[in-house]
LUMVOTI-714599 format. One record per residue (C-alpha): x negated, y, z negated; residue in three letters. Coordinates in steps of 0.001 Angstrom, whole numbers, plus 500000, padded with zeros to 6 digits. Each point is the difference from the previous one (the first is absolute). Example, Ala and Ser with C-alpha at 12.3 -4.5 7.8 and 13.67 -1.06 7.14 Angstrom:
<badrens>
487700495500492200ALA/498630503440500660SER/
</badrens>
This chain:
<badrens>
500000500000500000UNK/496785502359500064UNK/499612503036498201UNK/502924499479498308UNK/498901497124498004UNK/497238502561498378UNK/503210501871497863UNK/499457498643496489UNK/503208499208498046UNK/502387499879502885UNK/501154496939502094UNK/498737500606503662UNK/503030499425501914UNK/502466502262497703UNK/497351502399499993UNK/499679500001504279UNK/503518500300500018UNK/500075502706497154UNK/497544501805502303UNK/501668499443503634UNK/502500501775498437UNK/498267502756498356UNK/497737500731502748UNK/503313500429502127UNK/501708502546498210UNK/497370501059499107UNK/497237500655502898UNK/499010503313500030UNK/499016499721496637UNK/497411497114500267UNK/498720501799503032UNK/499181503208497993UNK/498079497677497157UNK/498378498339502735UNK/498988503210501650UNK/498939501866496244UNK/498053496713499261UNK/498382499456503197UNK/501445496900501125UNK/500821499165503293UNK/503301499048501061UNK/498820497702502872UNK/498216497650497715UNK/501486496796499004UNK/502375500133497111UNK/499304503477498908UNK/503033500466498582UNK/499060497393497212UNK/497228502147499728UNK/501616503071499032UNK/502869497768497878UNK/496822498598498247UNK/498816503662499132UNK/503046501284498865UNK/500751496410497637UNK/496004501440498763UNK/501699503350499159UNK/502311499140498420UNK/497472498210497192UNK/498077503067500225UNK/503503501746498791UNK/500776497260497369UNK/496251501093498609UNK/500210503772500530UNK/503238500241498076UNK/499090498104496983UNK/502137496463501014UNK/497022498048500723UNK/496666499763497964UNK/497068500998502557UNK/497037497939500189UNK/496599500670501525UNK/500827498566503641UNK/503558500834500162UNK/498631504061499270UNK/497145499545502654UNK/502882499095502222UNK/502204502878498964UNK/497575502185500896UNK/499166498577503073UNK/503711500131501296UNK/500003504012498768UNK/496635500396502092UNK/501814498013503245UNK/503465502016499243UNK/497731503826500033UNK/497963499320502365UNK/500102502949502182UNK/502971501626498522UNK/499544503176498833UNK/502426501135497410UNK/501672497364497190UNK/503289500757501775UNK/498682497990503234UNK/498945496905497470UNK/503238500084497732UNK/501764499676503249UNK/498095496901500847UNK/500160498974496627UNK/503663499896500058UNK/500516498564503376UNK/498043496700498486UNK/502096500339496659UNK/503285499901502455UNK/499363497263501750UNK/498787498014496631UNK/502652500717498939UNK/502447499078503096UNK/497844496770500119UNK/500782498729496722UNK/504144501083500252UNK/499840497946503774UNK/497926497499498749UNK/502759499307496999UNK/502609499723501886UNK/498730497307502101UNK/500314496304499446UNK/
</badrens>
């Protein structure tokens, strides 16, 4: 199932299905990650890519608002998503809007990904 199979804590197929139907309502919005982040939309499975990412934001949330305990790796990677996220913005209005793209579609994820059995 590729990429997919990578997702920790979900089962692949529910969460290719939770994402086929994400990514098609909403498309515009994994294209603007994918742009901010650098990815290119002609690889292979990059939306798993960016669904990956924002599934990695959201633990960077849990931490940064006091829900998760942080531990040495988990803040390296924190701060390596905020370094991928600014890169090349130039005022925090620019990264909170990326920032909140990826906590939408976390979000979105987890609701489509609840409802399916």
């Amino acid at each position: 199932m590729g990429r997919i199979g990578l997702i920790d804590g979900y089962e692949p197929e529910r969460a290719k299905a939770a994402l086929d139907l994400l990514y098609s309502q909403r498309k515009n919005e994994f294209k603007e990650l994918a742009q901010a982040l650098k990815i290119p939309t002609s690889s292979d499975e990059w939306e798993i890519i960016i669904l990956k990412f924002c599934l990695d934001f959201e633990e960077c949330f849990e931490i940064w608002t006091g829900r998760e305990k942080p531990d040495q790796s988990k803040t390296f990677k924190c701060m390596t998503i905020m370094r991928e996220i600014a890169q090349g913005k130039k005022t925090v209005t620019e990264i909170s809007h990326i920032q909140n793209v990826a906590y939408n579609l976390y979000q979105e994820f987890h609701n489509i990904y609840g409802r399916i059995k």
